[in-house]
Structure formats: C-alpha cells, structure tokens
N, C-alpha and C positions, 0 to 999 in steps of 0.2 A: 508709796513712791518716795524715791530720793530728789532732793535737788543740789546740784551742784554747784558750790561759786566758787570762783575765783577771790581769792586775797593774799597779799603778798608772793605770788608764784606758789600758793597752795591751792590742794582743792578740798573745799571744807562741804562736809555730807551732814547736810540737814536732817534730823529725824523726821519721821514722816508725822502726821497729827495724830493724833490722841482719839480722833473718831476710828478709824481703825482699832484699835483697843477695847472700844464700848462696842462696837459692831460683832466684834470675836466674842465677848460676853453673851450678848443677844444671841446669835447664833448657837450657842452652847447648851441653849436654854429653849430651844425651840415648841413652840406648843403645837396641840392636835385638838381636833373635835372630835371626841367619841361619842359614835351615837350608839343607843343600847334596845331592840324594841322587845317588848316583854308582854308575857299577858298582863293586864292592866291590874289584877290581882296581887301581882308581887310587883309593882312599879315603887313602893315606896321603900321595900327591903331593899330591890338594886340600887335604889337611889342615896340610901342610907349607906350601903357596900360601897357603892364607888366613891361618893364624899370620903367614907374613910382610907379611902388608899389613895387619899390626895388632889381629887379634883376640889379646885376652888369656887368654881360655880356649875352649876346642872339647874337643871329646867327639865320637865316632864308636860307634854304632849300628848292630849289623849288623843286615839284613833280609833278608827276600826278598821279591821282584813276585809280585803272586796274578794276575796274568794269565793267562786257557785259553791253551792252546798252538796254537790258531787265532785269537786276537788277538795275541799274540808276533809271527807270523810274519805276518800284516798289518801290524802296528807295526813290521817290518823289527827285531823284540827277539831276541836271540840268550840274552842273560844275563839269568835273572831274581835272580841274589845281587846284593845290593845294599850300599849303605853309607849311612846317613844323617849327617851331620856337622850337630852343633851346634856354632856359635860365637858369643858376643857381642861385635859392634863399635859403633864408634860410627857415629850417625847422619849425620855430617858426611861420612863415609867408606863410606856404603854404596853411592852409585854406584858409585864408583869399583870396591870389589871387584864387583857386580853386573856393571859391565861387561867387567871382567876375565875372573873366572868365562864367561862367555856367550861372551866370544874365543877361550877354553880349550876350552869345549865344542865348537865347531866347528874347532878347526883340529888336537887332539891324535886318533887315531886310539884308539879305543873309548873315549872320552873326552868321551861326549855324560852330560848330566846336567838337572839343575834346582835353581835358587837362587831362593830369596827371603826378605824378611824380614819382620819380625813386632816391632812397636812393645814396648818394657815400658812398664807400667802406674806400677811403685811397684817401689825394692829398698830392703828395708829395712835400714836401716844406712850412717853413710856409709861406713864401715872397707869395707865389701862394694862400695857402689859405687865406691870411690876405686882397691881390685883391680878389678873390671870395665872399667871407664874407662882402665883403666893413671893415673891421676891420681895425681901422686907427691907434691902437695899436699892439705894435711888442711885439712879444710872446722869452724873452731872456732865 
C-alpha cells in the first residue's frame, strides 16, 4: 500500500514497508508435508531416497494395514506392517520427488507404496522455517 502526503503543493508516495518484500520471499518458498506409506521392509531405503532429493526432516511411523485377510488377498497384499514416512520439502520440488517415488514403486520388487502431499498453512517462526526450507539465509 501507498500513502500519500501532502508537502509543498506536492504529492509525495511513500514506499510501501519492507514486510511485503520478506512476505514474497516466504511465499516463494513454500513447503509441503509428504507423506510416503511403504511396506515397513523398504522404510529405511525410502527414507534414505527422499532425504536425498532434499527433505530436511522425515520421521518414520510404524504401522500396520487393517485390511480382512479376504481384501489382502484380492488386493494381491501379502504384508500388512507398514511404514509411514513423513517428510517436509519444498513445493518447487515436490514433483519431482512424486515422480520419483512412483518410478520406485513400480520398478523395485516389494517396493509398491503411496506418496502424496499436503500444503502447510503457517510455521511459526522464521528460525523454524529457514530449518525446514534448508534456507541458510536469515529472513531480518
């Protein structure tokens, strides 16, 4: 926003503040939660995979499938322990591991899964989002 004043029969245009600036940053940089569920078998290779394409932090989840053992075996499911992997990446890069992820899953051998991701809202703090982001620049 501008503001206008008056001085000498001019009108002098304020630039707007400096938070709008650091705000367009932020937003450029926007993160996601990828969650990744895997048989519990390959949970440390995907987890080792997606660190390398850039998440800064992940956490693994163990689970198990509540699947009856007559939908398993129509679902062709063998394993119901599971592994859930959270990781936060950036948005600019979540194709890329989506599609990744999805190449993995069909071409490694018990190594079918599911990935997607999940917008954040707000992190508060920049100290916290500058660790997330990996941003090795301080937002003043």
């Amino acid at each position: 926003m501008e503001e206008k004043t008056k001085a000498r029969g001019k009108v002098n245009k304020k630039p707007a503040p400096k938070a709008a600036a650091k705000e367009k940053n932020v937003s450029g940089n926007r993160l996601m939660l990828l969650v990744t569920i895997v048989n519990r078998k390959k949970a440390e290779y995907y987890a080792d995979l997606i660190q390398d394409m850039g998440a800064n932090l992940s956490f693994v989840a163990m689970g198990e499938g509540t699947a009856s053992p007559g939908m398993k075996e129509l679902l062709g499911l063998t394993d119901s322990l599971k592994a859930v992997i959270f990781s936060v990446v950036k948005e600019k890069s979540q194709n890329t591991i989506l599609k990744t992820l999805n190449d993995k899953f069909s071409s490694i051998r018990e190594g079918m899964g599911i990935a997607f991701t999940v917008p954040f809202s707000s992190v508060i703090g920049a100290s916290v989002f500058n660790f997330l982001s990996d941003n090795r620049m301080q937002f003043k």
